[in-house]
C-alpha positions in Angstrom: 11.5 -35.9 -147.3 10.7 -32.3 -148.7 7.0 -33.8 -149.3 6.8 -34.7 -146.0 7.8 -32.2 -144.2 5.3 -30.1 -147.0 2.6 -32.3 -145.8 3.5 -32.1 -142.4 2.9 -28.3 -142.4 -0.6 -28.6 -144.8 -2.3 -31.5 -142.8 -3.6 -31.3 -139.4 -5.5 -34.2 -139.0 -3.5 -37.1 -138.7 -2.2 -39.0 -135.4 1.0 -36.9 -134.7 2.3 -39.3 -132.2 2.4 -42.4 -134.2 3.6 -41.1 -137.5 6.0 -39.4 -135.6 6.7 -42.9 -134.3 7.0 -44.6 -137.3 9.4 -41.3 -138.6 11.6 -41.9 -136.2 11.4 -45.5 -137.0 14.1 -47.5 -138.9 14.3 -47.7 -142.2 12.9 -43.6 -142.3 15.1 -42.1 -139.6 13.1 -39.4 -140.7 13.8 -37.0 -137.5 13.6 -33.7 -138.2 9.8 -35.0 -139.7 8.9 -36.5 -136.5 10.1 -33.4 -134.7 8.3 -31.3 -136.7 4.9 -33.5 -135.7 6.2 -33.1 -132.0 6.5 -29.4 -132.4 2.9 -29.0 -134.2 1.2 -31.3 -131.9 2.7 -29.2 -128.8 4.5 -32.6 -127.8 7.2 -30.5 -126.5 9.2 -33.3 -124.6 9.2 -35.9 -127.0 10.0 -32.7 -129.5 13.3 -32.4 -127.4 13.8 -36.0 -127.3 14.2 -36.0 -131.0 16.4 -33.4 -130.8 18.9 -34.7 -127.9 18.1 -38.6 -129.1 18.0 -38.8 -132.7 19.5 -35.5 -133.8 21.9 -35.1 -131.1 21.8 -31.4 -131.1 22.0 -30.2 -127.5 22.1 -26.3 -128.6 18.8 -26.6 -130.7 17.4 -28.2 -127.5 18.8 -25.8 -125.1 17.1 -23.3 -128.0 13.8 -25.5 -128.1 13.8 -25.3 -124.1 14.3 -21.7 -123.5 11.4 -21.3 -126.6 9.0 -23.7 -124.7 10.5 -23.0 -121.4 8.6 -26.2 -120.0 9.9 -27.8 -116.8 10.1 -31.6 -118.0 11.6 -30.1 -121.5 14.6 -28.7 -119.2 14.9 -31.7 -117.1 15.3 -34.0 -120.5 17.5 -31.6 -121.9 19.7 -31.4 -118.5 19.6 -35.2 -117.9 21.1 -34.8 -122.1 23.9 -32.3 -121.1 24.8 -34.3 -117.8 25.0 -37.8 -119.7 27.5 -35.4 -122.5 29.5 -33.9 -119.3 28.2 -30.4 -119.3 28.3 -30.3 -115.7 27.5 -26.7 -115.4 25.2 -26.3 -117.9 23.3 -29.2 -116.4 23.0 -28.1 -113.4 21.6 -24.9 -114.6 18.7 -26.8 -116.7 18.3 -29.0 -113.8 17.5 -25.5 -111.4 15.2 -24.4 -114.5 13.6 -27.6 -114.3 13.5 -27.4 -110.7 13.9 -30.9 -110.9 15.3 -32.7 -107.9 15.1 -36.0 -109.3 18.6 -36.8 -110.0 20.4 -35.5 -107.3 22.5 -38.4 -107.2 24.2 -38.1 -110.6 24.3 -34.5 -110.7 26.5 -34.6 -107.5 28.9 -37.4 -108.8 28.7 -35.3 -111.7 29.8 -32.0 -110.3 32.0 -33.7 -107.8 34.3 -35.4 -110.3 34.1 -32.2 -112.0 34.8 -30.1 -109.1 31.7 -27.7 -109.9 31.1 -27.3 -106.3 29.7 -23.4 -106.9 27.7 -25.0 -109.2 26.4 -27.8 -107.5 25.9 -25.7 -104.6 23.2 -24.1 -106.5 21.5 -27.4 -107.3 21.2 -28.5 -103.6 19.6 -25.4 -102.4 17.3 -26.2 -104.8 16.6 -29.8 -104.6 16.6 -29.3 -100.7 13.6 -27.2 -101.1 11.5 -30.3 -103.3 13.7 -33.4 -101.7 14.5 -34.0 -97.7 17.3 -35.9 -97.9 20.4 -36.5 -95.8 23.0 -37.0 -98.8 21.9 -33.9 -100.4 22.4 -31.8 -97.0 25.7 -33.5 -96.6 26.6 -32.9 -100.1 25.9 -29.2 -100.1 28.1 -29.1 -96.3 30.8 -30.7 -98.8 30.4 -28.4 -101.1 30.6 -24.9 -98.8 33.9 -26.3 -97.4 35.3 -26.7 -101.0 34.5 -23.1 -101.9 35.4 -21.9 -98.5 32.0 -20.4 -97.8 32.4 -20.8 -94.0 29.9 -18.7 -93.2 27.4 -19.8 -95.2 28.4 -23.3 -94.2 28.4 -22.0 -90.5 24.9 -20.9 -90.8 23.8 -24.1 -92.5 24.9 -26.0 -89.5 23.3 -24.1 -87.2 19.8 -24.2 -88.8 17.7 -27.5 -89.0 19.2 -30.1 -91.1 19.7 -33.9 -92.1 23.4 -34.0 -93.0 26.3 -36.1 -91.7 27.9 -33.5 -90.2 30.8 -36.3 -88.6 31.4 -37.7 -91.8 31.7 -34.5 -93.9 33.8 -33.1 -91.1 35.9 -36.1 -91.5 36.0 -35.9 -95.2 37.0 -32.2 -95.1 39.4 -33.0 -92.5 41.4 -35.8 -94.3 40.9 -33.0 -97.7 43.2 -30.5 -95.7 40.1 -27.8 -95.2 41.0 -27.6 -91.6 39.1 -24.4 -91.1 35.8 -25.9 -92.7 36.1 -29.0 -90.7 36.5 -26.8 -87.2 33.1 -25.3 -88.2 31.8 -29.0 -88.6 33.0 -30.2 -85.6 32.8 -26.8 -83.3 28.8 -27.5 -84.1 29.0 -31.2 -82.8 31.2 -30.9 -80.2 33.4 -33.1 -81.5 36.7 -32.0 -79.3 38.7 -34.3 -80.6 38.9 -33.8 -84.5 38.5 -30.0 -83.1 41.6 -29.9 -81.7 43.1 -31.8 -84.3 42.1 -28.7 -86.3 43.8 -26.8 -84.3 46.8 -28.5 -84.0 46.6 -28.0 -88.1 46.2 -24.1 -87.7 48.6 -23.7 -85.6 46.4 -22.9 -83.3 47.7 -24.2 -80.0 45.9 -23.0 -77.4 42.8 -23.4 -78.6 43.9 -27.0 -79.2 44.7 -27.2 -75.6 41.4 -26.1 -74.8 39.6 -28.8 -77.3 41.8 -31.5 -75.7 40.7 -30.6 -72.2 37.1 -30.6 -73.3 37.9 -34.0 -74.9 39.6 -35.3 -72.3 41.4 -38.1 -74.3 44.7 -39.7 -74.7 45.1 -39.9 -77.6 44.2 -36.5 -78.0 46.4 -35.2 -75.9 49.2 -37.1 -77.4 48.5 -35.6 -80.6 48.4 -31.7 -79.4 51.2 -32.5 -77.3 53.8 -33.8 -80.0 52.4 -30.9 -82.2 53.3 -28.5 -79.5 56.9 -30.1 -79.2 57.7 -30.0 -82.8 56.3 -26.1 -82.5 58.7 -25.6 -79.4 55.3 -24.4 -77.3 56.6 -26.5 -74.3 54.3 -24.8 -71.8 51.3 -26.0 -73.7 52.9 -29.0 -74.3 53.8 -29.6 -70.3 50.0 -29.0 -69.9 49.2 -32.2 -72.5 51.6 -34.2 -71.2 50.9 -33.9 -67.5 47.0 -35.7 -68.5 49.3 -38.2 -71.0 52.2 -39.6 -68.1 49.1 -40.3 -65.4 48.5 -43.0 -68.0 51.3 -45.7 -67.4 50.6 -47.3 -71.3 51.6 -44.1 -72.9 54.4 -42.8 -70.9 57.0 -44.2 -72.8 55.6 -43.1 -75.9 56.0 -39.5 -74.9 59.2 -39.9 -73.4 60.6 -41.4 -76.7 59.1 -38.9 -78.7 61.1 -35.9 -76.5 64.2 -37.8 -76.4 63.7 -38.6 -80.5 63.6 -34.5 -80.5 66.5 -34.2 -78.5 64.4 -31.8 -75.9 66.1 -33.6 -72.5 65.8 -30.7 -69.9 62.0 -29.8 -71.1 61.2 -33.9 -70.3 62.6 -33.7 -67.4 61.1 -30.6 -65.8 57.4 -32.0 -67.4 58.5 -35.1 -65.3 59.2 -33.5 -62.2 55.9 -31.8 -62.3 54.2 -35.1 -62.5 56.0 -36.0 -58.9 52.7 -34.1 -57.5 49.9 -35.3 -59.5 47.5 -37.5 -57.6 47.6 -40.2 -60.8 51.3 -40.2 -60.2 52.1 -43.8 -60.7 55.7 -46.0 -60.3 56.5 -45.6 -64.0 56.3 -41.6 -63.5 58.9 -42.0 -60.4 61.3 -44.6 -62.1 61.4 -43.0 -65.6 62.4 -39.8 -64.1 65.1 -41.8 -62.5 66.0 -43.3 -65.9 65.7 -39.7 -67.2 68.5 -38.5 -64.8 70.6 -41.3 -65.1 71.1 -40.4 -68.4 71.0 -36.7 -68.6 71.2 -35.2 -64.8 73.2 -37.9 -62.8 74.0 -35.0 -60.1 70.4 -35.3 -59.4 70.4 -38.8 -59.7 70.7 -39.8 -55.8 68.6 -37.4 -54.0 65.8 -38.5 -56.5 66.4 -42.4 -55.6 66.8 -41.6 -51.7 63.5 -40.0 -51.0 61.4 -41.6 -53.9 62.8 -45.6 -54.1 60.1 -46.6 -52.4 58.0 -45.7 -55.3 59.8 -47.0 -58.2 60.5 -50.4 -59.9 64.0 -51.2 -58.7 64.9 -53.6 -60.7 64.2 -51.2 -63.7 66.0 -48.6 -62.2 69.0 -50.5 -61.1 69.4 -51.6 -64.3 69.6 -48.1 -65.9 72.0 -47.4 -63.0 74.4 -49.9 -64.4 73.7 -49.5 -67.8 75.0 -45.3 -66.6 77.4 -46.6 -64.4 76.0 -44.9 -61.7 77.6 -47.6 -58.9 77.0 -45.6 -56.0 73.0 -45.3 -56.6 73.2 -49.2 -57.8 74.4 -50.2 -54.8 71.9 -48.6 -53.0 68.8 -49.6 -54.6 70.1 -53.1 -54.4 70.5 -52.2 -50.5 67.0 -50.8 -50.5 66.2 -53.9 -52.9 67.3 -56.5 -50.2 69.5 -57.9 -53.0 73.0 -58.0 -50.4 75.0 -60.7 -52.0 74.8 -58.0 -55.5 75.1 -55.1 -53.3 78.5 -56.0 -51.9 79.7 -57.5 -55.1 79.0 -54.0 -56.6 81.0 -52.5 -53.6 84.3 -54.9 -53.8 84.2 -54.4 -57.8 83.7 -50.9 -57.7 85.2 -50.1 -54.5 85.7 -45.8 -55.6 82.4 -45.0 -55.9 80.2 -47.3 -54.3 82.1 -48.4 -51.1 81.3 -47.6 -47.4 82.7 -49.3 -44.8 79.5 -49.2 -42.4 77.4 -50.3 -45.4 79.6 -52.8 -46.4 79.9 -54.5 -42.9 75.7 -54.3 -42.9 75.3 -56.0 -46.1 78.0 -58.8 -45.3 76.1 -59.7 -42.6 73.0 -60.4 -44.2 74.1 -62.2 -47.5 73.4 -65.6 -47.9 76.5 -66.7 -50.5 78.9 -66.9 -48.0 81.8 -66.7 -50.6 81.3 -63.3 -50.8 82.3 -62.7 -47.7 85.7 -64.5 -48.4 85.7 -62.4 -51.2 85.2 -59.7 -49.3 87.9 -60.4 -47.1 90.4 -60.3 -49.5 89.2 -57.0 -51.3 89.5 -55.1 -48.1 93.5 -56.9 -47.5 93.8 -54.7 -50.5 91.8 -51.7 -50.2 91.1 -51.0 -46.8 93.6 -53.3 -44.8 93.0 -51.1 -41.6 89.0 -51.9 -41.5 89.8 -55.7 -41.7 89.3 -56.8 -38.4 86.1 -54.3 -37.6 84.8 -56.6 -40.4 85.9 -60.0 -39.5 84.9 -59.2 -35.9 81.4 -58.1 -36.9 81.2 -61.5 -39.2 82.6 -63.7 -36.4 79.5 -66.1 -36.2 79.3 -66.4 -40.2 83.0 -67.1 -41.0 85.1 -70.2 -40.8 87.7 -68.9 -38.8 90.0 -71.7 -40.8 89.6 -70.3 -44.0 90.2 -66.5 -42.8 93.6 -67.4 -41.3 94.6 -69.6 -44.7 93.6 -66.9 -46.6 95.0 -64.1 -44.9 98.0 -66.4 -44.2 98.6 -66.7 -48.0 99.0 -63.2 -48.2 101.7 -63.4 -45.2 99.2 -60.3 -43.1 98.5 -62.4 -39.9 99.8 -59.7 -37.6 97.0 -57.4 -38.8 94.1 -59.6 -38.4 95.6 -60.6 -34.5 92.4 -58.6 -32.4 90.6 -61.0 -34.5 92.2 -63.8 -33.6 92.0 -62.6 -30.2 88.8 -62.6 -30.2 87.9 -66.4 -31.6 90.2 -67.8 -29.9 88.2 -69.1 -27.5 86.8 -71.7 -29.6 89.9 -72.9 -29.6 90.8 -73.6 -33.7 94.1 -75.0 -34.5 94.3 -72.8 -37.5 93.5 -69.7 -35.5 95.7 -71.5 -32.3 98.4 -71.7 -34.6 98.1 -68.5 -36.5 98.1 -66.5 -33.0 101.2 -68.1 -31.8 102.8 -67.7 -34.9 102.8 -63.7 -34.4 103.2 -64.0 -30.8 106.6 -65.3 -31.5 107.8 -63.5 -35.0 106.5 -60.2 -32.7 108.1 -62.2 -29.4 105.9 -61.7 -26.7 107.1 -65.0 -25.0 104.4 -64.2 -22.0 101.0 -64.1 -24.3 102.7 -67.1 -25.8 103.1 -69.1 -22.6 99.7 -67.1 -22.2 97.8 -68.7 -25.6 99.1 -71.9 -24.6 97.9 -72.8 -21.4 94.5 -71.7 -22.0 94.0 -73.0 -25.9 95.9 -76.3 -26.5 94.2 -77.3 -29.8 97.6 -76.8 -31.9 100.5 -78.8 -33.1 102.2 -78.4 -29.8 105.0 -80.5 -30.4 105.8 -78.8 -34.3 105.4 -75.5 -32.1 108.5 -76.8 -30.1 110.8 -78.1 -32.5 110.2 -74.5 -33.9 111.0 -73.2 -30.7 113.6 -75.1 -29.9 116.3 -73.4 -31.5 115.2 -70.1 -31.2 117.9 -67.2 -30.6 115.9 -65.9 -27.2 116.1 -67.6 -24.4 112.4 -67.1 -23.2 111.1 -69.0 -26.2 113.9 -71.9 -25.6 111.9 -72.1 -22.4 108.4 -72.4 -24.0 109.6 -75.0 -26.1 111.1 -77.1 -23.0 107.4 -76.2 -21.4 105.7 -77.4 -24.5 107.5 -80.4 -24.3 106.7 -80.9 -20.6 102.8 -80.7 -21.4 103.6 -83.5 -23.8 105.0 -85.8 -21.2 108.4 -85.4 -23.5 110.2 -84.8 -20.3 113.5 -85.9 -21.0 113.4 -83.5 -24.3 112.5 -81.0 -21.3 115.2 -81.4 -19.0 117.7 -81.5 -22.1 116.8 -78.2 -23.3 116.5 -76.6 -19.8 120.2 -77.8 -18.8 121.2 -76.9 -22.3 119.6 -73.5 -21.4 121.2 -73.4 -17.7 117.5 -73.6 -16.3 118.2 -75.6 -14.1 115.1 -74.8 -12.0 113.0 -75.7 -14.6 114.5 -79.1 -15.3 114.1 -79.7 -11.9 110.9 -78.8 -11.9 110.1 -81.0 -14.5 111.8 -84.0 -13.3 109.4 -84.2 -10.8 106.3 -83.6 -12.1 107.8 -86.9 -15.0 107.5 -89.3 -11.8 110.1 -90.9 -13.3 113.2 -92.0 -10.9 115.5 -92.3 -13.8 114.9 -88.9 -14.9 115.3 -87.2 -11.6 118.0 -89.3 -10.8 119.6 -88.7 -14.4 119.8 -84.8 -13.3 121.1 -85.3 -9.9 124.5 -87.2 -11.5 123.9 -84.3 -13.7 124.1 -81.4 -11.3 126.9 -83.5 -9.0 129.2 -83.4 -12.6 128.9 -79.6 -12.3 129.3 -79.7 -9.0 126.3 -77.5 -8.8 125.8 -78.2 -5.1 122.8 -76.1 -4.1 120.9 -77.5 -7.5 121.6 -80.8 -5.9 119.7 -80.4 -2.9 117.2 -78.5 -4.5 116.8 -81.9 -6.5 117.0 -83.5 -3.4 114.1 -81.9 -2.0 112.1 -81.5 -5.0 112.5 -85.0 -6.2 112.4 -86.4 -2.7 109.7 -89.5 -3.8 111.5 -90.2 -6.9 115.6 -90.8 -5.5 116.2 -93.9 -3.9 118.6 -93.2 -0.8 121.5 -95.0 -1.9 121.5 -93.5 -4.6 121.9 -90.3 -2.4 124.0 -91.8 0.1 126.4 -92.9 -2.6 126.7 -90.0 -4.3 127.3 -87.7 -1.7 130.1 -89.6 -0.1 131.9 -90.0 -3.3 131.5 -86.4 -3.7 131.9 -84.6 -0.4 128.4 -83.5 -0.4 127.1 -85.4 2.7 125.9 -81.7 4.4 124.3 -81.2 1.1 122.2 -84.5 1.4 122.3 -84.7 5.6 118.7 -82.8 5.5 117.7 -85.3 2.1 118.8 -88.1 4.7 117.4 -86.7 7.8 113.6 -86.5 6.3 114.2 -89.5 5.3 115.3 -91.5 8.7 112.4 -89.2 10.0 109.9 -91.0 7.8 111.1 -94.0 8.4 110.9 -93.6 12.0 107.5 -92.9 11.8 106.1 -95.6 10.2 108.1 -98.1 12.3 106.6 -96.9 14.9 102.8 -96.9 13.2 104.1 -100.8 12.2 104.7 -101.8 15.5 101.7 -100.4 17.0 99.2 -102.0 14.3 100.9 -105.4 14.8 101.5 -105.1 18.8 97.6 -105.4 19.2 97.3 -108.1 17.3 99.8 -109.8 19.1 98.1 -108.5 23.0 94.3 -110.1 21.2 96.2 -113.5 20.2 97.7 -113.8 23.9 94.6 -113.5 25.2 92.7 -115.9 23.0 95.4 -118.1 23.7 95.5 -117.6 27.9 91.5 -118.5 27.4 91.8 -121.8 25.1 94.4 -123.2 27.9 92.2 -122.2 30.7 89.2 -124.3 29.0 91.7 -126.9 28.6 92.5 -127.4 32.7 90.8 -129.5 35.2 89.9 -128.0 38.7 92.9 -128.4 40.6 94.8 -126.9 37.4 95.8 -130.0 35.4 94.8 -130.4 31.9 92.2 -132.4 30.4 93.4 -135.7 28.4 91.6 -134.7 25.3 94.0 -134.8 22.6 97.1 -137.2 22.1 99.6 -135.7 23.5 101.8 -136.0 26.4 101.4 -133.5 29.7 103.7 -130.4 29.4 102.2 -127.7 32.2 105.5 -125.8 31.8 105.7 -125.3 27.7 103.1 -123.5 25.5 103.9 -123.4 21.7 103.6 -120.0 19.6 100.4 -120.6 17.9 100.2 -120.7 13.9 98.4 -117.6 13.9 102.0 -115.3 15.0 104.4 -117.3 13.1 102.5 -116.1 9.7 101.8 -112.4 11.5 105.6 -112.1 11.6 106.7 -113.4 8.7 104.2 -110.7 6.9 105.9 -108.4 9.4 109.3 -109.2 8.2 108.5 -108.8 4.3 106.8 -105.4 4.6 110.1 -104.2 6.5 111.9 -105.4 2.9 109.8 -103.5 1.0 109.9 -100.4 2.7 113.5 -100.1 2.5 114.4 -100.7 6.8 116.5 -103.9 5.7 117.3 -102.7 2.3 119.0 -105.4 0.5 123.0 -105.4 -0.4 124.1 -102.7 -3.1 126.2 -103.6 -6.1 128.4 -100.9 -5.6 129.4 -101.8 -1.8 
């Protein structure tokens, strides 16, 4: 090796390339030769090849560089240091070399390395040789990492190729918040700038970005970092441009609930009553809202604002609160009656009216309700009952009311109601009515209800009657019976009762000669005179005068029965006399028929004609066929109508 090295240094003419070649050749691996050759030839790079390649010496060929100080010689030699990790010392051959060549591996390099000052160098450089959008980007990167912001500010300002967004973003996720507002600021990316804000602590300006951005989700962001900060003014601001949005109101109403911050939700709420984007959700989740956490203010809201709201969502937080009173009227407002009066009858202390309760009950359609109803106010409001009934007249069966009211033994309360459907003439309510008439004994409605509504168990109403410790109702029963055509039930009870006017009374209008006759023996027992010939004239038709006759003889009562007897004879009279004169023309027109057939039958000196077979009697005429029947009809109608009564037994 010594000799060739010696000859290396004597000779100069020889092909240094190719012995140096076949130096660094296997099996000579005779390097330091073949850099020599490099060296004396001025083949600087392939000199410095030897060195990095062969001898693996990087300080001789940082020394062999700074001798030679040739651009490719640095570039080899940084290519050599980058490739053994020397980042920095890379980077500064690299900038000697002013070689922009491998940008790409110096930045992975110097980023894995974190040699951003470094590589910040390098970029300036190789943006001056290369115009390339990763190497502007790159060097953005690298500004934020060494918090150069102004530098980096004035980089973004001038002319250049770098993906500002993506950098930004990159910086952003990297936690240099301040870096990536100067990134973002220059782009007008609102946005991500007020996201950097948000990270600052910087909440106004956020604000400011999020109005710019205009955004939802934006605004959600500043507005839950201004909650957590306890900046509620900025955060009202946010969240009045987030609850116009119906999709994201209950996010933002969880999220202050979550953080326990009811009273600032609410008032941001009530400020979105006024917003011209105000929406349902905003009027019914502000219900919601003080349901839970305000109920005071919970009805005034609902009365001027249902309208606007989704009732059945509110309702349902109104039972879920037990908020009965504003339940019952959204289901009012709702048209949901049949719910509304349910809620009224079970929660009666809060939620019941009686003017909205009667309003409701006549508009429902499940008519047990009102049954229902019926029995809730027997309990709770007993004196409203018939204000109710009377209002529901046309929707009840009136049959039903009295069985159930009857079960709880309150007809007398319900009686203006009865009064009132009376008219259509119910035996439940017929019976009912009566039934307090005579437990509260008014005797005169009774007789009253009777005659004008007959649709009852008349004669069970009797019986009942019947034994009754007042004498007035004793009489209603005989005048029950009496309407039944029961009259000798009638005429018991009123004889029983000593009234005897009305058995009298009755006995006639019975038609029945056994009855009246019955109560004249009756009165003549007592020896009730004048009651007699009160009968007497009452029951005038009905008596047969014998029966008369008879008993006022045996009794001594023939001035009692003389005017009885009197009317009588007169009657009698009377139509003898209309007898005779309805049968005396018939006799004067049958004379003359026969004068006329006998003067037909006579010759002209006065004889008569021998036309028949028989012998010649000028002085005797026979009574025609025609009278004998006339008074034989005669004669029976006299029978019949008493003038030849026949014989009595009892004479």
């Amino acid at each position: 090796e010594s000799r060739v090295m010696d000859y290396i240094h004597r000779m100069d003419n020889f092909d240094g390339p190719d012995i140096a070649k076949i130096a660094c050749s296997d099996p000579y691996n005779l390097y330091e030769e073949a850099f020599e050759i490099y060296k004396k030839f001025e083949l600087n790079v392939d000199a410095v090849d030897v060195l990095l390649n062969h001898i693996e010496s990087l300080e001789r060929g940082v020394e062999f560089a700074e001798r030679c100080d040739e651009s490719q010689v640095w570039s080899h030699l940084a290519k050599a240091q980058l490739d053994a990790n020397l980042v920095e010392q890379a980077i500064d051959s690299y900038i000697k070399s002013d070689d922009p060549e491998h940008y790409q591996q110096v930045i992975e390099a110097a980023e894995r390395e974190e040699q951003f000052s470094h590589l910040i160098r390098y970029l300036l450089m190789a943006r001056q040789k290369v115009k390339e959008r990763t190497i502007d980007t790159e060097l953005i990167f690298s500004y934020a990492k060494c918090q150069q912001l102004g530098d980096l500010e004035e980089f973004v300002a001038s002319p250049n190729l770098a993906d500002i967004q993506g950098v930004g973003d990159k910086v952003f996720d990297e936690g240099m918040f301040e870096a990536a507002k100067v990134l973002y600021n220059s782009i007008s990316n609102n946005a991500k700038l007020a996201s950097c804000f948000v990270h600052l602590d910087q909440f106004r300006m956020a604000v400011e970005a999020a109005r710019k951005a205009n955004s939802i989700r934006t605004w959600k962001e500043v507005n839950a970092a201004c909650v957590a900060a306890k900046e509620f003014k900025l955060a009202s601001i946010c969240g009045l441009h987030i609850i116009v949005s119906p999709d994201h109101l209950d996010d933002l109403i969880g999220h202050y609930e979550n953080l326990g911050y009811f009273d600032e939700l609410i008032s941001l709420m009530e400020q979105g009553l006024g917003l011209d984007g105000a929406h349902t959700g905003i009027f019914t989740n502000l219900g919601v809202l003080y349901s839970k956490y305000r109920p005071e203010s919970l009805m005034d809201h609902i009365k001027v604002y249902w309208s606007r709201m989704n009732l059945p969502k509110m309702l349902r937080a109104c039972e879920r609160a037990r908020h009965w009173e504003e339940a019952c009227f959204l289901q009012i407002e709702n048209k949901e009656y049949d719910a509304a009066c349910n809620c009224m009858i079970e929660h009666a202390e809060v939620a019941w009216e009686h003017s909205k309760f009667m309003d409701c009950a006549s508009k429902i359609r499940n008519q047990e309700i009102l049954y229902k109803g019926i029995g809730f106010y027997l309990e709770y409001a007993p004196m409203q009952l018939n204000k109710l009934l009377q209002t529901l007249t046309k929707q009840l069966d009136h049959a039903r009311v009295v069985q159930l009211i009857r079960r709880s033994d309150n007809l007398p309360l319900i009686m203006p109601y009865l009064k009132s459907v009376q008219n259509e003439n119910i035996a439940a309510v017929n019976e009912a009515y009566n039934e307090v008439l005579v437990d509260e004994e008014e005797y005169e409605l009774l007789r009253q209800s009777i005659d004008e509504h007959d649709n009852f168990d008349q004669i069970a109403l009797a019986r009942k009657l019947e034994k009754h410790e007042l004498l007035e109702f004793r009489r209603v029963s005989s005048y029950l019976y009496k309407k039944n055509k029961r009259f000798a039930q009638s005429v018991r009870l009123s004889k029983e009762d000593q009234m005897y006017k009305d058995a009298i009374d009755t006995a006639a209008e019975s038609k029945d000669s056994e009855i009246a006759e019955e109560l004249l023996k009756f009165f003549v027992n007592i020896t009730d005179k004048e009651c007699f010939c009160a009968t007497l004239y009452t029951c005038y038709d009905l008596i047969r005068p014998d029966i008369v006759m008879e008993l006022a003889w045996r009794n001594q009562l023939l001035d009692f029965a003389m005017p009885y007897m009197i009317q009588y004879v007169h009657e009698s009279y009377n139509r003898l006399n209309e007898l005779d004169e309805r049968t005396k023309s018939k006799e004067d027109e049958a004379g003359d028929d026969d004068d006329e057939t006998q003067s037909n039958m006579l010759d002209a000196l006065g004889n008569p004609y021998m036309l028949a077979n028989t012998p010649y009697m000028p002085q005797q005429h026979q009574m025609p066929q025609q009278m004998q029947y006339m008074q034989q009809q005669q004669y029976m109608q006299q029978q019949q109508q008493g003038f030849m009564p026949p014989q009595h037994p009892h004479y």
